[in-house]
Every structure is written in structure tokens, then in C-alpha cells.
N, C-alpha and C positions, 0 to 999 in steps of 0.2 A: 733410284730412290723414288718409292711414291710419295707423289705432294698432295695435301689434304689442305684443300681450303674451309679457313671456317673451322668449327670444334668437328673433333672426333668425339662420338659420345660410344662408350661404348655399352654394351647390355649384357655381358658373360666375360667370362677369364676369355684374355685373346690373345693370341701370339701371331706374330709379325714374324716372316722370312726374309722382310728386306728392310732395307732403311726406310724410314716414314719422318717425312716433316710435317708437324701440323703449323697451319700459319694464324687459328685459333687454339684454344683451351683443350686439354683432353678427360675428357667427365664421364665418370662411371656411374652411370643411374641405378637409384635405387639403394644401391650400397655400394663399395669399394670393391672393385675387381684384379683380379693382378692381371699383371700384363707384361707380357717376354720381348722382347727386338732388340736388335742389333744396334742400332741406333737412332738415337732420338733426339729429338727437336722439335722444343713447345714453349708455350707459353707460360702455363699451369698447370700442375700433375699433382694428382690427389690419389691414392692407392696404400692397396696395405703390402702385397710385395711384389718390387720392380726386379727385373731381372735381365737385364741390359749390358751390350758391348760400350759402345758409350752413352754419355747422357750430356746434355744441356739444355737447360731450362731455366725460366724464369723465376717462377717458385715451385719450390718442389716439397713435398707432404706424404711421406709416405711409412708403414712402416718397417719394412724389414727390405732394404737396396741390397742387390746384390750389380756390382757391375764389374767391368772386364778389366779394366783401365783407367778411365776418367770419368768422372760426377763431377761436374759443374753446375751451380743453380746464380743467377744474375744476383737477385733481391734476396729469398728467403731458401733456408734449407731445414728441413726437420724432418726427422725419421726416430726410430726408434731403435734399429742396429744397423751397422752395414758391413759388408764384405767385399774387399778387392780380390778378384783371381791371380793379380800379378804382386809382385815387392815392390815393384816400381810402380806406384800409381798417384791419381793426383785426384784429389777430394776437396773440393773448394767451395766456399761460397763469395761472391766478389761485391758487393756491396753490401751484404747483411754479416750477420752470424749464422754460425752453425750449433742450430740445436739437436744434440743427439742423446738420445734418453737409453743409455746401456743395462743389458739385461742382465741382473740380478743370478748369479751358477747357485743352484738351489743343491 
């Protein structure tokens, strides 16, 4: 697992091949970036699509999650759609709600 002390800022779409903990914020300058891994561990995650094995986070902001298994966020969760790869899976937010804003089949 790489450990990231401090914020990950990131500056382009990034994919991760290994597990990454950040033990600051993870900030996408400039504007929202997406970002792929395996697994993740942060504080604050702002993005427009996550695409992730698992996830936990503090507050999480994104909009289109795609993860494998499990989406956990502490305090806040918001997104705009999301998607499990498995039947079995576990989408939580454990001290706030879940705000999820479903898209509209045109």
C-alpha cells in the first residue's frame, strides 16, 4: 500500500495500481479529475468519476462512483449515480446521509 502523507493534489485523470492511503485531503486542481484505484483511504474526495475496488472516506463528493464492493464515507456522501460490480455490496454513509441525485433515462 503507498502511504501519502499530507494531501494528494492531483493535476490530470490518475490511476493508481496499488492501494494508496492518503492521511490528508485528496484535491484535484483546477477542476475535477477522475481517478481509478483499487483502494482508497482519505479524508475528502471531490471528483466527477471515482472508479474504485473499495472506498472509505470521510466525505466523499463525486459524480458518477463506480466501485467494486464497498463505498463507505464517515460524515457526508454525494454523488450523482453510482454503480456496484458485485449483488452483494455495501453502500453506506455512517454519520450523515446519502445524497444521491439519479439520472433521468431520456
Amino acid at each position: 500500500m503507498k502511504e501519502i502523507k499530507g494531501d494528494l493534489i492531483l493535476k490530470k485523470d490518475t490511476i493508481f495500481d496499488e492501494s494508496i492511503k492518503v492521511e490528508g485531503d485528496i484535491i484535484c486542481e483546477g477542476r475535477f479529475w477522475n481517478l481509478t484505484c483499487w483502494d482508497l483511504t482519505c479524508n475528502d474526495l471531490n471528483c466527477n468519476d471515482l472508479d474504485c475496488r473499495d472506498l472509505t472516506c470521510w466525505d466523499l463528493n463525486c459524480r458518477d462512483l463506480n466501485f467494486w464492493a464497498i463505498a463507505i464515507a464517515y460524515n457526508s456522501f454525494k454523488c450523482k449515480s453510482w454503480k456496484s460490480e458485485r449483488k452483494n455490496y455495501i453502500i453506506k454513509c455512517l454519520d450523515g446521509e446519502m445524497e444521491i441525485e439519479e439520472e433521468k433515462e431520456e
